[in-house]
C-alpha positions as CSV (number, residue, x, y, z in Angstrom):
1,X,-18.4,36.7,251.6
2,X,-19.5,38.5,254.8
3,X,-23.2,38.4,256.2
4,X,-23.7,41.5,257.5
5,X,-27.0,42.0,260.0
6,X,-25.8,44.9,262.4
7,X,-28.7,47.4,263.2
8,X,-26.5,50.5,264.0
9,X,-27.6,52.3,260.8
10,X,-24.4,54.4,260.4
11,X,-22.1,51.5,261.0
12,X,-23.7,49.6,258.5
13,X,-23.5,52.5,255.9
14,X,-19.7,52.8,256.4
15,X,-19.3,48.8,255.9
16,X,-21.2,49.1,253.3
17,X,-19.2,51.7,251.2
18,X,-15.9,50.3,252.6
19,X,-15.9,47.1,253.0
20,X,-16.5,46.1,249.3
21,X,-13.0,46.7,248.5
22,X,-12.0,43.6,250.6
23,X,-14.9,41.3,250.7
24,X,-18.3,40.6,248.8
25,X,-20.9,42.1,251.4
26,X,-24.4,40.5,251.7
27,X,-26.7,43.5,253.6
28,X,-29.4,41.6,255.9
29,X,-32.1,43.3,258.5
30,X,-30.7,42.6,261.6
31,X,-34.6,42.2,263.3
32,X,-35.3,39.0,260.6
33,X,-37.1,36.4,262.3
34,X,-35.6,33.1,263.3
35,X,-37.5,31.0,260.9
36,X,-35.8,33.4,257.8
37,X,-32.3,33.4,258.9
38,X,-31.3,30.1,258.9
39,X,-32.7,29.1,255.4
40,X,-31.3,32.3,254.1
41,X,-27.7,32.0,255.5
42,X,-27.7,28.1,254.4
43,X,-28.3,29.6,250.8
44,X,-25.5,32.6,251.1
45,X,-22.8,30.2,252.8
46,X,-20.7,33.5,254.3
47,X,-17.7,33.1,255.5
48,X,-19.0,35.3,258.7
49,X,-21.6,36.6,260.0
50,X,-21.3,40.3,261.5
51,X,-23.7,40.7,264.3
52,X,-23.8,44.0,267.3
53,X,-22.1,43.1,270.0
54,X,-23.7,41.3,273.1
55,X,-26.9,40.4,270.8
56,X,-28.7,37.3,271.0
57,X,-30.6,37.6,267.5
58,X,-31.8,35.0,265.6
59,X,-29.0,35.6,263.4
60,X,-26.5,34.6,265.8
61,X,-28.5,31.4,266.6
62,X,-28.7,30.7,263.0
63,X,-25.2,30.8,262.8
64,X,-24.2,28.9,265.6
65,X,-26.4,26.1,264.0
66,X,-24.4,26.1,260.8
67,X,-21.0,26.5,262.0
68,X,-20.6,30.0,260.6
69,X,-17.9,32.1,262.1
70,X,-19.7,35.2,264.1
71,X,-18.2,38.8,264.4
72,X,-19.6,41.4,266.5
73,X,-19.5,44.9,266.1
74,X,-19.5,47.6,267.9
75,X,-20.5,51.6,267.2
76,X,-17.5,53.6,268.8
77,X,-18.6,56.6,271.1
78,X,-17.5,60.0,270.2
79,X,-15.9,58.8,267.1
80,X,-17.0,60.4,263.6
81,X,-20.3,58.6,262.4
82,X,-20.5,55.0,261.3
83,X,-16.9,54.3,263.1
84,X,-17.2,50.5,264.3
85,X,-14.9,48.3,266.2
86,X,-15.4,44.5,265.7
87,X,-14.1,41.8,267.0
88,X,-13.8,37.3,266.1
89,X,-15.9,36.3,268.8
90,X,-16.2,32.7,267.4
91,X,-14.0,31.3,264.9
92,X,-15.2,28.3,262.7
93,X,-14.8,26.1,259.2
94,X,-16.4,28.8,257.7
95,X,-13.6,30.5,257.7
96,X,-11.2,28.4,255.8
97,X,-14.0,27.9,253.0
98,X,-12.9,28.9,249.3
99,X,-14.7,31.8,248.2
100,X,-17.7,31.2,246.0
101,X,-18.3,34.0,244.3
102,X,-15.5,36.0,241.9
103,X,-13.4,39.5,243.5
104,X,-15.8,41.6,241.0
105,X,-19.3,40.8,242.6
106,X,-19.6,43.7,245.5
107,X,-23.0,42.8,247.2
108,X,-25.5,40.3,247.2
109,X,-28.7,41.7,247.4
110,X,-31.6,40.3,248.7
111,X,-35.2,40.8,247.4
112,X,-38.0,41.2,250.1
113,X,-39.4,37.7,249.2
114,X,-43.3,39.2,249.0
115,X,-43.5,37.0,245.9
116,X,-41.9,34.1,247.6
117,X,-38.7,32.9,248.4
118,X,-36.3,36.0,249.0
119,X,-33.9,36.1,245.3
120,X,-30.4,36.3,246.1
121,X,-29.1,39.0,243.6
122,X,-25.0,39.7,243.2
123,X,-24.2,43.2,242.3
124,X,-20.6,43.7,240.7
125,X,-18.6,46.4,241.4
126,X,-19.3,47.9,237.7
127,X,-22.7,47.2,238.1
128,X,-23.7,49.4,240.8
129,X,-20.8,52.3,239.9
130,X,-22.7,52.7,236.6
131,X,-26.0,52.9,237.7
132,X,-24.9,55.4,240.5
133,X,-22.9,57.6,237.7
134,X,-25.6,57.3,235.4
135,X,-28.4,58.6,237.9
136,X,-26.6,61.3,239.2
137,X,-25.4,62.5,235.6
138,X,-29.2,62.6,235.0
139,X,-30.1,64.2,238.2
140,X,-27.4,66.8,238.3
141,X,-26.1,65.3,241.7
142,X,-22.8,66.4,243.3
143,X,-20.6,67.6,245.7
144,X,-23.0,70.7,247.1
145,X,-25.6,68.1,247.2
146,X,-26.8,66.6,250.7
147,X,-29.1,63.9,250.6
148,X,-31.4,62.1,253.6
149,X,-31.2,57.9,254.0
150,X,-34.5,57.1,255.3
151,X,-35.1,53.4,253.3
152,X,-33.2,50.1,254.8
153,X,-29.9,49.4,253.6
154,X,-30.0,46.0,253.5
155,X,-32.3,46.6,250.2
156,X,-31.3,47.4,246.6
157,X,-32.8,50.8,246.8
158,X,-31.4,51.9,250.1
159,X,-27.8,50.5,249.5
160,X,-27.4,51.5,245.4
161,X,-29.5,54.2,244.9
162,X,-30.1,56.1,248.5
163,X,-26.7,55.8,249.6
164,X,-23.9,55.1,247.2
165,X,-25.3,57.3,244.2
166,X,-24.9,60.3,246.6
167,X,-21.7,58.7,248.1
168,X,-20.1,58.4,244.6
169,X,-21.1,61.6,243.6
170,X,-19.1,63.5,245.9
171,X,-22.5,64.1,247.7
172,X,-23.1,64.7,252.0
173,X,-25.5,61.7,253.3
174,X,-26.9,61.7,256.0
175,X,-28.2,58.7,257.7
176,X,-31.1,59.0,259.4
177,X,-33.6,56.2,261.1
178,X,-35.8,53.7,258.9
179,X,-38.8,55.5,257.3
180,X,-38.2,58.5,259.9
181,X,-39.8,60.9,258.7
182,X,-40.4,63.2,261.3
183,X,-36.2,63.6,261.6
184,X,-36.3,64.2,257.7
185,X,-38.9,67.1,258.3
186,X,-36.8,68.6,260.9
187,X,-33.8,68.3,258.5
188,X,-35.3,69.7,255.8
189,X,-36.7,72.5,257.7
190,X,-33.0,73.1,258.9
191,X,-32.2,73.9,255.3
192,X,-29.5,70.3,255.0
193,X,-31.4,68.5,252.4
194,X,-31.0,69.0,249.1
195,X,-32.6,65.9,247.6
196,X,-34.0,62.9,248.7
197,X,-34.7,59.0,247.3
198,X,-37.0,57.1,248.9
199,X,-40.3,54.8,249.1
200,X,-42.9,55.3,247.6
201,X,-44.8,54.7,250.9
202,X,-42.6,57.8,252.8
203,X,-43.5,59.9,250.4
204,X,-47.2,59.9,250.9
205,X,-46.4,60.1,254.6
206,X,-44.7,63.5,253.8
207,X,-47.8,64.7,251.9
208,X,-50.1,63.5,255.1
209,X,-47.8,65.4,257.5
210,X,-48.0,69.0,255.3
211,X,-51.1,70.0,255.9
212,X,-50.6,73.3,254.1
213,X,-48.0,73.7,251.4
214,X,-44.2,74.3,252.8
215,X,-40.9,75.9,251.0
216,X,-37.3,74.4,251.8
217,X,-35.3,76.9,250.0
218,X,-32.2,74.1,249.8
219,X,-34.8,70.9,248.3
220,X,-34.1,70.3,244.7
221,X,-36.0,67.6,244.4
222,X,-37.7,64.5,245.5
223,X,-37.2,60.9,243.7
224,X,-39.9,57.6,244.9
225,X,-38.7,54.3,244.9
226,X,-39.9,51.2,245.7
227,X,-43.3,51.7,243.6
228,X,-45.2,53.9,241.6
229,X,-47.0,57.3,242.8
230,X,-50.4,58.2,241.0
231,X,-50.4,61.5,239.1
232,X,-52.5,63.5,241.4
233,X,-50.3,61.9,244.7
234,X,-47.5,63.5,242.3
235,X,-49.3,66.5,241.9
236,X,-49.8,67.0,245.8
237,X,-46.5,66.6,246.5
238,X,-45.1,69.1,243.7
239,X,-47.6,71.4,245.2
240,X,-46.7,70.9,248.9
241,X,-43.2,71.2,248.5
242,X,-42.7,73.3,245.4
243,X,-39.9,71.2,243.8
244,X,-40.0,68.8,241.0
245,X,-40.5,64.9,241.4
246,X,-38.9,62.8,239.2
247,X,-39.9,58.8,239.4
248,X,-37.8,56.3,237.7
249,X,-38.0,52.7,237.0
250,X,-35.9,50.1,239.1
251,X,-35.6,46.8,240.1
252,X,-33.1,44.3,242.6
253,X,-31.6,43.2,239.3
254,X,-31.3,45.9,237.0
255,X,-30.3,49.1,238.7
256,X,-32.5,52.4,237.8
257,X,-33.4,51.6,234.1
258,X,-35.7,54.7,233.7
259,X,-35.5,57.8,234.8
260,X,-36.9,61.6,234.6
261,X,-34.7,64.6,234.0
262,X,-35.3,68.0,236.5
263,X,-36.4,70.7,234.7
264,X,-36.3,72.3,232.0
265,X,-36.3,68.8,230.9
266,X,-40.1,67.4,230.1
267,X,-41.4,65.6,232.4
268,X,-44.8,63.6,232.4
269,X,-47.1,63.0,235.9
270,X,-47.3,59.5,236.5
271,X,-44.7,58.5,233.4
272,X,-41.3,56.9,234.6
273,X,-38.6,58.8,232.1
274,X,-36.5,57.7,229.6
275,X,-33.7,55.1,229.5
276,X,-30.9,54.9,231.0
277,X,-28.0,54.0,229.3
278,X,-29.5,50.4,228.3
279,X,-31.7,49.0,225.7
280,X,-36.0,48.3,226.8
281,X,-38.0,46.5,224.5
282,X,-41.9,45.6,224.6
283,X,-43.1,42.5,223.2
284,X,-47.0,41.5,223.3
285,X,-48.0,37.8,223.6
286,X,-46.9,36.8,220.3
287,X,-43.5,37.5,221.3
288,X,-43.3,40.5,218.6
289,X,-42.5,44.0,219.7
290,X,-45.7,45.9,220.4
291,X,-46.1,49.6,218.3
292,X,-45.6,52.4,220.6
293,X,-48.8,53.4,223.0
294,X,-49.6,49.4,223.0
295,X,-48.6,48.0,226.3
296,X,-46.0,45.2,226.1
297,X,-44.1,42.9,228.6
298,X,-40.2,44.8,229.6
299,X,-37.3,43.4,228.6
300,X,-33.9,45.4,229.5
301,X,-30.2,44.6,228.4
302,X,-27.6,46.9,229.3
303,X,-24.6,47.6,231.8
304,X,-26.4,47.6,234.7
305,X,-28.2,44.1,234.3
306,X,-27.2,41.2,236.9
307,X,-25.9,38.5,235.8
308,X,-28.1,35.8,237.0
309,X,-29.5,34.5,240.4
310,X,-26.6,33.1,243.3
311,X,-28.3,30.1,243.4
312,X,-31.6,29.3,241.4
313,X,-30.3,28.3,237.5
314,X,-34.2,27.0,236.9
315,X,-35.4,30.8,237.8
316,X,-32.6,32.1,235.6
317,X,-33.9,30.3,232.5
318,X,-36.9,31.8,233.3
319,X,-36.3,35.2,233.6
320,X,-33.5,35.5,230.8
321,X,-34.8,35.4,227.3
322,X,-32.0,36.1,224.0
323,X,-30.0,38.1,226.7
324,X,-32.6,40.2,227.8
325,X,-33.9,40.3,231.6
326,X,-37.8,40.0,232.2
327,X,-38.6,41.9,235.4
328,X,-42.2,40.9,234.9
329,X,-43.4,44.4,234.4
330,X,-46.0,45.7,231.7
331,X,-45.6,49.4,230.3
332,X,-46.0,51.6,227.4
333,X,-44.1,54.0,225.7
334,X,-45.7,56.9,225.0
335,X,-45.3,59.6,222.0
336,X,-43.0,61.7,224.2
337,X,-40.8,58.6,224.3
338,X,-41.5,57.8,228.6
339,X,-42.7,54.7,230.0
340,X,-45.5,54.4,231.5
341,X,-45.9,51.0,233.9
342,X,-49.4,49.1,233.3
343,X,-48.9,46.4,235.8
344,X,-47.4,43.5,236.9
345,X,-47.7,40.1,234.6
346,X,-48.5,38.0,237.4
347,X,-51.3,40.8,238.4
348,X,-53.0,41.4,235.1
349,X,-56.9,40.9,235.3
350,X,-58.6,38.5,232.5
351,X,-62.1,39.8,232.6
352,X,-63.8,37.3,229.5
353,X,-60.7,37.7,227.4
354,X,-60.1,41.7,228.5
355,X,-57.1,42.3,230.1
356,X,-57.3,44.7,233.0
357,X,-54.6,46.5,234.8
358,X,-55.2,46.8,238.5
359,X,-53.1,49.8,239.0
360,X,-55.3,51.9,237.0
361,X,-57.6,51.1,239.3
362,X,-55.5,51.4,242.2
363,X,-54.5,54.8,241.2
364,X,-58.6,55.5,240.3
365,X,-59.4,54.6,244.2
366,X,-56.6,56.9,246.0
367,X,-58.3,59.8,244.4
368,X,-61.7,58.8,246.7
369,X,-61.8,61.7,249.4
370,X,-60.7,60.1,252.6
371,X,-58.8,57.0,251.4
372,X,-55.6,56.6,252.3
373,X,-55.1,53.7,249.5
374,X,-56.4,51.0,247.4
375,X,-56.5,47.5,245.5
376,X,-57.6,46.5,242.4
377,X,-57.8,42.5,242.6
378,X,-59.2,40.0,239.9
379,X,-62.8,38.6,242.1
380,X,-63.4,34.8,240.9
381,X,-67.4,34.3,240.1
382,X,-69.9,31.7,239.4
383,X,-70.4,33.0,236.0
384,X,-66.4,33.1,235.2
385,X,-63.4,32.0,237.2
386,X,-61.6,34.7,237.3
387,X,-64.2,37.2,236.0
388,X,-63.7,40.7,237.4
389,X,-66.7,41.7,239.4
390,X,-67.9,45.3,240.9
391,X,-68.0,45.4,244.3
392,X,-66.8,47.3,247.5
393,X,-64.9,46.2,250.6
394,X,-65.6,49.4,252.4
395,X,-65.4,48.8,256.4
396,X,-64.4,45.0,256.1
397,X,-60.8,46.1,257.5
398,X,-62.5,47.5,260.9
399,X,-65.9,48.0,262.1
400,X,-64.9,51.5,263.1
401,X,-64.3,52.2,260.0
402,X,-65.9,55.9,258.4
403,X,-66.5,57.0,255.2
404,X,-68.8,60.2,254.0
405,X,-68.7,58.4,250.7
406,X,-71.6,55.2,249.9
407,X,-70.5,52.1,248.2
408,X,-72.6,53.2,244.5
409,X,-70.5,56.4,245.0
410,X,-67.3,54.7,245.4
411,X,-68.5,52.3,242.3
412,X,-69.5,55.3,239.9
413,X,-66.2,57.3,240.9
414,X,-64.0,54.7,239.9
415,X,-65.9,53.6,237.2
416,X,-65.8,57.8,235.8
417,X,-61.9,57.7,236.2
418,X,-60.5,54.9,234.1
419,X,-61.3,53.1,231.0
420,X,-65.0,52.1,230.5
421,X,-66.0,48.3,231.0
422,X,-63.0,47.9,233.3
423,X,-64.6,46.0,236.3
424,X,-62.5,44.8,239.4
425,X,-63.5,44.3,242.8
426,X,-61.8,47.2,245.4
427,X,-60.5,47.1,248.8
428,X,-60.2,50.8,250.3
429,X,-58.1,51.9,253.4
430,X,-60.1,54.4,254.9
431,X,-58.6,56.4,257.9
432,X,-60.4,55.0,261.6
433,X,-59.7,57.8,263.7
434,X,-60.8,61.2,261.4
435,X,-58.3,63.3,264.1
436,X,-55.5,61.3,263.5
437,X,-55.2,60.3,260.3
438,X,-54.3,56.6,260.8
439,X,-55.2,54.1,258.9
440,X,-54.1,50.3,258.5
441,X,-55.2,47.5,256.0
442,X,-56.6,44.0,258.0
443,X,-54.2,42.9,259.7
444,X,-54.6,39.6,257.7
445,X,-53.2,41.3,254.5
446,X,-50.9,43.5,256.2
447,X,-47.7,43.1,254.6
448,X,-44.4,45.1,253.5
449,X,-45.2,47.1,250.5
450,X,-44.1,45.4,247.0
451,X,-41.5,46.6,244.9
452,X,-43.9,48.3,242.4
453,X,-47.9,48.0,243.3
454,X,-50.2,48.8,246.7
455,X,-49.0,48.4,250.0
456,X,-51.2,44.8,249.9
457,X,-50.2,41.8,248.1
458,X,-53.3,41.5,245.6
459,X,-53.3,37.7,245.8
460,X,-54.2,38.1,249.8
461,X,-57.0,39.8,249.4
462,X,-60.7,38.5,249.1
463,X,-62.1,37.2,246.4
């Protein structure tokens, strides 16, 4: 296995479509701090590390500690993109260690670790060439397609589904920075992009930047990832940009297990298609299969499902039931035969027996004029422990904080736009500077965004 944490975005694109043939890759971000890197390369056990050349990162410390063999790499000027010289520039045991894992696994994939302790996920070569063939079947991608890499490729999303679906299709990809969005504007205004997967997160960012609705006669369409849009976020952007968006359901583990056609195929706001090429299941607490419109817990079996954890058996027993995978998601399958995500298990609301899910509420808040998003989080009570009570955190993130809207109004408009008797308390993210636009959570529940819910873990905010 190679550890590979180089920052040159093209070079790491090239290793990571070539180097697979040779080697099982494991993607890291090269700016991970010191305290991550050596637990995480004690778990992997590489047989090198690949680092850029002349950097003193705290991979390269982390290395040094464990007696792992270091390689540096190099971008070469004027050479076609993502050409890379490297070099041994420390040899050790490492090196002579049997390899671990079998010649099939490609990648191990690492999960962002916003739940915990980062998952260490391989990927096998047949793994992630289905799910690539399979998506771009679906989406009509192929050789007159170019696509945009704006996601980090040391993620599932990034590596399988931004860059080697394209890749494999025959497609032009273009890497361009991390979450760069004002290079994928000028792109797309040049008339290169014909499609693009990306966060969730990037995509509101696009809406925010189009203040008035734009036409890219060579856009096909646009796919989120990462999480789940609201209807009316979809809408905007469908508006702004006059293509279709199609939104899918993914995880680490599983590939793309869902996914929405392009037109003239139907396609539901706020839904997450059909499946893919595998078998999705929804069973209720009883362990039975819920009857469809009831929401159930997801369990997925197919070709494109790992095969179990690198290193954590206990976790595997957990998440493996009869041979189906448990990605901890709730959903229901409506009469048009798309899933519709609820929620996460872990996230669900008990509210004196009623369960709530906090992304209806999430969804509920982003339609308030002037938020830029929102939380739905379970508030613990005198009168019940984990009772969900109404109440506003408007301006608790900033003093300077502005809203034209009152806290009843923000109470009454949520209340108006999902299920009656649903009660949660709400943290909104109002913009602090009307002229710019920006806007940022408390910096004490600042973190990455999560695979599929708010850009705020819910179990940092107040309760």
């Amino acid at each position: 296995m190679l550890a590979w944490a180089v920052a040159d975005r093209a070079a790491t694109a090239a290793a990571t479509i070539i180097l697979p043939a040779a080697a099982t890759l494991a993607p890291l971000p090269a700016d991970a701090p010191g305290a991550s890197a050596g637990p995480l390369l004690a778990r992997l056990r590489p047989k090198a590390l690949a680092v850029d050349a002349g950097a003193s990162a705290a991979w390269r410390i982390a290395a040094e500690r464990l007696g792992i063999a270091i390689v540096e790499v190099a971008p070469v000027p004027d050479a076609p993109a993502g050409a890379f010289d490297w070099r041994l520039a420390q040899a050790a045991a490492s090196l002579d260690r049997a390899p671990t894992l079998a010649p099939s696994v490609a990648y191990v994939c690492t999960t962002s670790g916003t739940t915990g302790r980062p998952k260490l996920v391989p990927l096998s070569h047949r793994q992630v060439a289905w799910t690539s063939r399979a998506v771009a079947a679906r989406l009509a991608v192929g050789p007159a397609d170019r696509s945009a890499v704006l996601t980090p490729l040391h993620l599932a999303n990034g590596l399988r589904t931004a860059l080697l679906m394209p890749a494999l299709a025959g497609a032009t990809v273009e890497i361009l920075g991390e979450a760069d969005v004002a290079a994928f504007d000028l792109r797309l205004r040049a008339g290169r992009i014909t499609f693009v997967s990306t966060a969730f997160t990037i995509m509101r960012d696009l809406v925010a930047r189009s203040r008035h609705t734009v036409r890219y006669p060579s856009l096909r369409f646009l796919r989120p990832a990462s999480g789940a849009l609201g209807a009316s976020e979809i809408g905007r952007l469908e508006s702004t940009f006059g293509v279709p968006v199609v939104a899918g359901l993914a995880t680490t583990e599983t590939g793309v297990i869902t996914q929405q056609g392009l037109p003239p195929a139907p396609r539901i706001a706020g839904a997450l298609g059909t499946p893919l090429g595998c078998e999705i299941r929804l069973l209720g607490e009883s362990g039975d299969e819920v009857a469809q419109g009831e929401v159930g817990e997801v369990h997925v079996r197919g070709p494109q499902v790992f095969a179990g954890y690198l290193d954590d058996p206990a976790l595997d027993a957990l998440v493996f039931a009869d041979g189906w995978y448990r990605p901890g998601d709730l959903a229901r399958v409506g009469d048009d035969g798309e899933l519709r995500l609820v929620g996460r298990t872990r996230e669900m609301i008990n509210r004196g027996g009623e369960k709530i899910a906090p992304v209806e509420i999430d969804d509920a808040l982003r339609e308030l004029p002037g938020v830029v998003d929102g939380a739905g989080f379970g508030s613990r009570t005198r009168r019940s422990a984990r009772k969900s009570a109404r109440r506003s955190w408007w301006g608790r993130a900033r003093a300077s904080m502005r809203t034209t809207r009152s806290r009843g109004c923000a109470r009454g408009w949520v209340r108006d736009g999902r299920p009656s008797g649903c009660g949660a308390s709400m943290l909104c993210r109002v913009p602090h500077r009307a002229s710019s636009g920006a806007a940022s959570w408390p910096s004490a529940y600042r973190r990455p965004p999560s695979p599929r819910g708010p850009t705020t873990p819910r179990r940092s905010l107040p309760r």
